[in-house]
PDB file of N, CA, C and O in Angstrom:
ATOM      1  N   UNK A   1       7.222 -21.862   9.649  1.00  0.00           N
ATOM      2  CA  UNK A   1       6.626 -20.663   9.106  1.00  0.00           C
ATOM      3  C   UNK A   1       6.283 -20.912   7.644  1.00  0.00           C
ATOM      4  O   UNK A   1       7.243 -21.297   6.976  1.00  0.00           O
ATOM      5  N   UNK A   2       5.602 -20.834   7.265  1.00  0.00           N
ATOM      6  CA  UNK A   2       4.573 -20.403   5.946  1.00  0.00           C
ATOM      7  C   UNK A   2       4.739 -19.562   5.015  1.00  0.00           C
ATOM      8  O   UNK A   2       4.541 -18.416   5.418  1.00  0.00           O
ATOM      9  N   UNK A   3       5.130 -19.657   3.510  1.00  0.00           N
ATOM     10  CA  UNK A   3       5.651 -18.862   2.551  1.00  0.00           C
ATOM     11  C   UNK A   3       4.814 -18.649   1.669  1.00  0.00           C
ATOM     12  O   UNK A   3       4.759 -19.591   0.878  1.00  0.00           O
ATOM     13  N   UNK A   4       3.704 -17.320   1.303  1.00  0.00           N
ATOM     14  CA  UNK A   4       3.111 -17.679  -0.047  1.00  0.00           C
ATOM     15  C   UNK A   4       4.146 -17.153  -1.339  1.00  0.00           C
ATOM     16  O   UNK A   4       4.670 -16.044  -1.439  1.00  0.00           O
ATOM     17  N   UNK A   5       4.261 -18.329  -2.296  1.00  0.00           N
ATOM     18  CA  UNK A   5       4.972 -17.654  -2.877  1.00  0.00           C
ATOM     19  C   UNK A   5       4.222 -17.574  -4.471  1.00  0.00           C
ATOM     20  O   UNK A   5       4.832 -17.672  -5.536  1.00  0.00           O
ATOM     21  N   UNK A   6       2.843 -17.383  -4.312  1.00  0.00           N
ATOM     22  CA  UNK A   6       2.024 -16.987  -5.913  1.00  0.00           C
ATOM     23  C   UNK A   6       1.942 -15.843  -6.279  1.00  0.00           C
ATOM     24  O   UNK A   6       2.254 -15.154  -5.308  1.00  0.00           O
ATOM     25  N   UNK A   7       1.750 -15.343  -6.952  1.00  0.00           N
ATOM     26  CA  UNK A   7       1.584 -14.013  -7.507  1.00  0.00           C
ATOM     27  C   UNK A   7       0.764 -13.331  -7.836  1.00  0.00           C
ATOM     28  O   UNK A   7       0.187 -13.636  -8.879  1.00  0.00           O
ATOM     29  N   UNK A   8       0.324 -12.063  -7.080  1.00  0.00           N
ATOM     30  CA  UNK A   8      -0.799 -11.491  -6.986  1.00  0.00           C
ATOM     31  C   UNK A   8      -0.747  -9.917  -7.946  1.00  0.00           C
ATOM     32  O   UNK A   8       0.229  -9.352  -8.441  1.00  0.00           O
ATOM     33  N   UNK A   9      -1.991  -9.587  -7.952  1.00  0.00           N
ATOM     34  CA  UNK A   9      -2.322  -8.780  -9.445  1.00  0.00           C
ATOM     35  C   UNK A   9      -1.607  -7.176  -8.335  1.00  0.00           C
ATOM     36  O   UNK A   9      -1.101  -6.188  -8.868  1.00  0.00           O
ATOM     37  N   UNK A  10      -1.733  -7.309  -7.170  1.00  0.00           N
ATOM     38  CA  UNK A  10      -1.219  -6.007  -6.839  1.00  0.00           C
ATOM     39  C   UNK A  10      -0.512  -6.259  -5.700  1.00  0.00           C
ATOM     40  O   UNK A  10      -0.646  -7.393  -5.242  1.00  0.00           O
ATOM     41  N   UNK A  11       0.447  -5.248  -4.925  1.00  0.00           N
ATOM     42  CA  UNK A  11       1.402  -5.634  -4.220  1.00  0.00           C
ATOM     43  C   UNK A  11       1.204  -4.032  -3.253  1.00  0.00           C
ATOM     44  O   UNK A  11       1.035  -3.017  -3.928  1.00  0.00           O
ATOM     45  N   UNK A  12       1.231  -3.924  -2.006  1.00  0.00           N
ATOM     46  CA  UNK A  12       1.043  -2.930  -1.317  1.00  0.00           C
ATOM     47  C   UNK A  12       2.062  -2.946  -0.316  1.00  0.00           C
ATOM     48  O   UNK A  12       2.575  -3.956   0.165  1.00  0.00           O
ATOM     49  N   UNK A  13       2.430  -1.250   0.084  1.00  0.00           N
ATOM     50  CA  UNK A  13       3.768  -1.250   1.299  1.00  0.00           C
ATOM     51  C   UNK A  13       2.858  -0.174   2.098  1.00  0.00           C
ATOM     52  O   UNK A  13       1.774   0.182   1.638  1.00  0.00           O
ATOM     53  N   UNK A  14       3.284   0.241   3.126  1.00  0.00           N
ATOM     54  CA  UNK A  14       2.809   1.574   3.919  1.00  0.00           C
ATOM     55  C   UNK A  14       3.785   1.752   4.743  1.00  0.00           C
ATOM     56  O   UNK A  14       4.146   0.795   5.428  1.00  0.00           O
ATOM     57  N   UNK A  15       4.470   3.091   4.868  1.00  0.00           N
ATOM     58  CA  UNK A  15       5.505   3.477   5.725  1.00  0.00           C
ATOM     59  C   UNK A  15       4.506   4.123   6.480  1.00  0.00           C
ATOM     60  O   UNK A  15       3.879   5.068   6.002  1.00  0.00           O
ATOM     61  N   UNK A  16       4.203   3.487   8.181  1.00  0.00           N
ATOM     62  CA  UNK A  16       3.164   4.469   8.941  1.00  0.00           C
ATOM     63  C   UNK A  16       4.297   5.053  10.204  1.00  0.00           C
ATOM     64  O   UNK A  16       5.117   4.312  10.747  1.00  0.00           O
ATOM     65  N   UNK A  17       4.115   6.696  10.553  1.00  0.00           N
ATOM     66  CA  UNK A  17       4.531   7.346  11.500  1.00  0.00           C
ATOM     67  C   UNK A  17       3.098   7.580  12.204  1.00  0.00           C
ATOM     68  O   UNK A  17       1.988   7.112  11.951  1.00  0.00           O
ATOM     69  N   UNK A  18       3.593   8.570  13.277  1.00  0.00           N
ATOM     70  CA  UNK A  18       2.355   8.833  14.435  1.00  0.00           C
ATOM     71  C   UNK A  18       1.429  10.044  13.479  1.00  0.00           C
ATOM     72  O   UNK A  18       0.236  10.077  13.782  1.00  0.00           O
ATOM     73  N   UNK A  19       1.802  10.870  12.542  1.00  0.00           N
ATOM     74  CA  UNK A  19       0.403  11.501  12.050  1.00  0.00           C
ATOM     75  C   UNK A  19       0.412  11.373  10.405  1.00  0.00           C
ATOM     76  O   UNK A  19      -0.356  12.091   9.764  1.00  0.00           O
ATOM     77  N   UNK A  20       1.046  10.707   9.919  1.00  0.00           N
ATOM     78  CA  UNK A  20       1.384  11.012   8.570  1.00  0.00           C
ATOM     79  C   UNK A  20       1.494   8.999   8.113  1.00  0.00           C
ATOM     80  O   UNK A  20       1.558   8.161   9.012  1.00  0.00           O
ATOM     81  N   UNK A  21       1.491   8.649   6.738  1.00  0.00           N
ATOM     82  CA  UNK A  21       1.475   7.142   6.161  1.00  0.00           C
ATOM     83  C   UNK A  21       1.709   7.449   5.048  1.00  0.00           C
ATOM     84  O   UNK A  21       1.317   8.519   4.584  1.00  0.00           O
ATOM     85  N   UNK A  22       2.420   6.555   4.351  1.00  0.00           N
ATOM     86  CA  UNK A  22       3.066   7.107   3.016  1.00  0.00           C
ATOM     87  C   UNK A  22       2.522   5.797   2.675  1.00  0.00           C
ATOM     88  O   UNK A  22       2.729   4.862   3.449  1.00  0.00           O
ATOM     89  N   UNK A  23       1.686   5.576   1.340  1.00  0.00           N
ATOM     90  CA  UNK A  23       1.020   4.251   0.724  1.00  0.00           C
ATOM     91  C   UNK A  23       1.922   4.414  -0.468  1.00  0.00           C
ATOM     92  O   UNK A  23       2.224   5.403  -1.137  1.00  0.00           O
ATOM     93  N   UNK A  24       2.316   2.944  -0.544  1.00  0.00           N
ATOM     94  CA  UNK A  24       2.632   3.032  -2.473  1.00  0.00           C
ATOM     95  C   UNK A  24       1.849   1.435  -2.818  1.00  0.00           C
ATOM     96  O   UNK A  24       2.100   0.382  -2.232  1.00  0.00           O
ATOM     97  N   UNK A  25       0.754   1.662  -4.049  1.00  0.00           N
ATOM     98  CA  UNK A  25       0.240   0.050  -4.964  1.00  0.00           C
ATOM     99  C   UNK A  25       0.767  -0.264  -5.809  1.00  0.00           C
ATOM    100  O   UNK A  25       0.334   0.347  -6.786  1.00  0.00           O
ATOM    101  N   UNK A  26       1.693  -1.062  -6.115  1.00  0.00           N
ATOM    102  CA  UNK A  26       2.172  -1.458  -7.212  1.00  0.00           C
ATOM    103  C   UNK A  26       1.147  -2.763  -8.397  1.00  0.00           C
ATOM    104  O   UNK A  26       0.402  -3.628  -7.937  1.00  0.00           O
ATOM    105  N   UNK A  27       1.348  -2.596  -9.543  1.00  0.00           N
ATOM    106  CA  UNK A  27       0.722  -4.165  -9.986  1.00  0.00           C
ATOM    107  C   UNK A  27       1.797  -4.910 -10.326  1.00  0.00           C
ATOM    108  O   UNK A  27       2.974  -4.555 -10.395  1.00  0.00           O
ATOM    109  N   UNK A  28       1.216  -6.178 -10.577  1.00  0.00           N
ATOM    110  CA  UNK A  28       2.402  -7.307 -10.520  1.00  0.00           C
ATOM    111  C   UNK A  28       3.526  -7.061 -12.038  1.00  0.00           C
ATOM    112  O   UNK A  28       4.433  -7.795 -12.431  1.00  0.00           O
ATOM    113  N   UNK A  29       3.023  -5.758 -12.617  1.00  0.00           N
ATOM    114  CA  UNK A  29       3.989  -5.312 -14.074  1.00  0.00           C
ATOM    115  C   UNK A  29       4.967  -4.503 -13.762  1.00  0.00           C
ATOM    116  O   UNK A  29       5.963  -4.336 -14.465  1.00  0.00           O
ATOM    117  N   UNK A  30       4.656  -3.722 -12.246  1.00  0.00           N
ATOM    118  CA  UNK A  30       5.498  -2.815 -11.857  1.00  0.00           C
ATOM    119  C   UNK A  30       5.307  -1.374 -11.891  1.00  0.00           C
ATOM    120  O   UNK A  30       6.072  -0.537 -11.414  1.00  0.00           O
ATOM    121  N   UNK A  31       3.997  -1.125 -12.621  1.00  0.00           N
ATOM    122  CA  UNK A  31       3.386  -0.260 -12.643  1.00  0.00           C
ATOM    123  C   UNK A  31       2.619   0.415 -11.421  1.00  0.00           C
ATOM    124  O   UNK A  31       1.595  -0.054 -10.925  1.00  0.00           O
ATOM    125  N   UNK A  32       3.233   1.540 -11.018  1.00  0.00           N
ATOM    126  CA  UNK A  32       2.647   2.453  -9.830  1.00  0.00           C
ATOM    127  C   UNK A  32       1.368   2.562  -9.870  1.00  0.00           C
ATOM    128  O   UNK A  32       0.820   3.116 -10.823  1.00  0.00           O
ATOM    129  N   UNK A  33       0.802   2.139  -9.016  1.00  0.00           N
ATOM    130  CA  UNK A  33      -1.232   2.573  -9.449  1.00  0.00           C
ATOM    131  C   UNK A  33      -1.511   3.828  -8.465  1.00  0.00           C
ATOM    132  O   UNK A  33      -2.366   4.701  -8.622  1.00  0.00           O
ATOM    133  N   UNK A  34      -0.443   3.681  -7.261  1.00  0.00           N
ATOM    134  CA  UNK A  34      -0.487   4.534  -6.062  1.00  0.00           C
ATOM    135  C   UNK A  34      -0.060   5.075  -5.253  1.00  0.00           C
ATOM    136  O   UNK A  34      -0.605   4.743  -4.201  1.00  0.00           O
ATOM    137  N   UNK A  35       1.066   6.168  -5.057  1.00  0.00           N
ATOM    138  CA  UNK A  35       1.939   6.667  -4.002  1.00  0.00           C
ATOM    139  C   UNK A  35       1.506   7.597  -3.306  1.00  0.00           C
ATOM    140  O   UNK A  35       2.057   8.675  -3.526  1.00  0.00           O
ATOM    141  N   UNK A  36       0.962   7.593  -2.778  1.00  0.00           N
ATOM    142  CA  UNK A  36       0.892   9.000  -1.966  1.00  0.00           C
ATOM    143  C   UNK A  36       1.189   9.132  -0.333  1.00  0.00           C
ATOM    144  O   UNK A  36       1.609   8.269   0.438  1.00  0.00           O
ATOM    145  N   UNK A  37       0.870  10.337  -0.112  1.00  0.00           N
ATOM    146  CA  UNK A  37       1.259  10.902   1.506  1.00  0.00           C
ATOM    147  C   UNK A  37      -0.136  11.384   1.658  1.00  0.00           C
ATOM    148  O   UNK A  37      -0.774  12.020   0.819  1.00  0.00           O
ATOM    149  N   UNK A  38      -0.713  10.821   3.385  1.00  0.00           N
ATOM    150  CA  UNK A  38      -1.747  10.784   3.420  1.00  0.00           C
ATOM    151  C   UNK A  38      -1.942  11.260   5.115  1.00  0.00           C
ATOM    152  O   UNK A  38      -0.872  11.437   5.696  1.00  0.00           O
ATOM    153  N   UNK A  39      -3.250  11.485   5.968  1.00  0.00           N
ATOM    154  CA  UNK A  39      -2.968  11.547   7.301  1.00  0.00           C
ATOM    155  C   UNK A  39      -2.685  10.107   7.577  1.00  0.00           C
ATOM    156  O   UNK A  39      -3.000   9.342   6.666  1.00  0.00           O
ATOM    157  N   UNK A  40      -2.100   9.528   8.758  1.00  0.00           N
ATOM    158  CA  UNK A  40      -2.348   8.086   9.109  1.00  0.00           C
ATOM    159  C   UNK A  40      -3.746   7.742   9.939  1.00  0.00           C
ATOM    160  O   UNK A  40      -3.830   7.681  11.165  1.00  0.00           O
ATOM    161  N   UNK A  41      -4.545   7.586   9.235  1.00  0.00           N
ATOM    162  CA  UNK A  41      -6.086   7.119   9.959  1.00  0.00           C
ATOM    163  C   UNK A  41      -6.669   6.379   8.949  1.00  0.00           C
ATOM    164  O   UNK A  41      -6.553   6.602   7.744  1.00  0.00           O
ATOM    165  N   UNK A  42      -7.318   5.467   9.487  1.00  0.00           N
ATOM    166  CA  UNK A  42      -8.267   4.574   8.701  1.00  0.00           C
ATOM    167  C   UNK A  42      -8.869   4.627   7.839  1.00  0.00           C
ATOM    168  O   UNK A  42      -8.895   3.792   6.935  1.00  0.00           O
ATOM    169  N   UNK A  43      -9.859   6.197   7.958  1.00  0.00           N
ATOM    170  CA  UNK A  43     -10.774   6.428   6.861  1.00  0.00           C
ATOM    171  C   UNK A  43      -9.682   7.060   5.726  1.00  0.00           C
ATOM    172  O   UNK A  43      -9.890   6.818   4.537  1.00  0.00           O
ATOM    173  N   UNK A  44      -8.687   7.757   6.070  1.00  0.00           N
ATOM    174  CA  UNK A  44      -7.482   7.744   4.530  1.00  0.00           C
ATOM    175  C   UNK A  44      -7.455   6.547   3.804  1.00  0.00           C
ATOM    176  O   UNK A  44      -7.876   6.284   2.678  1.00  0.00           O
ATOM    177  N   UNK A  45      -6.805   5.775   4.765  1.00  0.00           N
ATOM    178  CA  UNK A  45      -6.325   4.705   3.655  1.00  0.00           C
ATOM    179  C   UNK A  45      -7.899   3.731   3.066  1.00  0.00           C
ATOM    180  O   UNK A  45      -7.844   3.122   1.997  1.00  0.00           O
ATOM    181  N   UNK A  46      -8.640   3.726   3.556  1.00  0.00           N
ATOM    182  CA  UNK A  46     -10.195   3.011   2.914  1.00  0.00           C
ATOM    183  C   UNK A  46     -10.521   3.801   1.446  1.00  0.00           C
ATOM    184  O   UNK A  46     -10.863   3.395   0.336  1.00  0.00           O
ATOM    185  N   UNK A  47     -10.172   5.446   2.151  1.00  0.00           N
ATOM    186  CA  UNK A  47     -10.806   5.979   0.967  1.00  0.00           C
ATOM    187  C   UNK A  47      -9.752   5.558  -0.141  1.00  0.00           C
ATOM    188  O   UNK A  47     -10.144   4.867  -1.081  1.00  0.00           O
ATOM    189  N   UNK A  48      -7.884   6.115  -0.023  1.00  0.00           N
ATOM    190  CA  UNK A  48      -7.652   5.816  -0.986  1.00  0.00           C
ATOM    191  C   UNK A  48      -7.309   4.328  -1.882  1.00  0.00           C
ATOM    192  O   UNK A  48      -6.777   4.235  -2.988  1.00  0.00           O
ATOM    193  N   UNK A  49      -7.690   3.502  -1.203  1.00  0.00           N
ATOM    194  CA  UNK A  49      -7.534   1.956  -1.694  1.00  0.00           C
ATOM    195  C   UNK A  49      -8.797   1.540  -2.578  1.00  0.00           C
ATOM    196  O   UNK A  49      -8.874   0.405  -3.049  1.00  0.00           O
TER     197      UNK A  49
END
């Protein structure tokens, strides 16, 4: 298995349930760019990224 281990300018998680996705963007300073609660569908997360 395969490790990247460089460091990128932003870092993304998504907690997804069946109607709801919780996004958080971090940058590589630690600085929140993005948390929110959103529906879970595609066009959410496009728009908010």
């Amino acid at each position: 298995m395969r490790f990247y281990t460089n460091t990128h300018q932003y870092y993304c998680g998504i907690e997804l349930h069946a109607r709801v996705m919780y996004v958080c963007i971090i940058s590589s300073d630690g600085e929140i760019v993005l948390y929110r609660n959103m529906d879970a569908n595609p066009e959410s997360l496009i728009k908010a990224i």
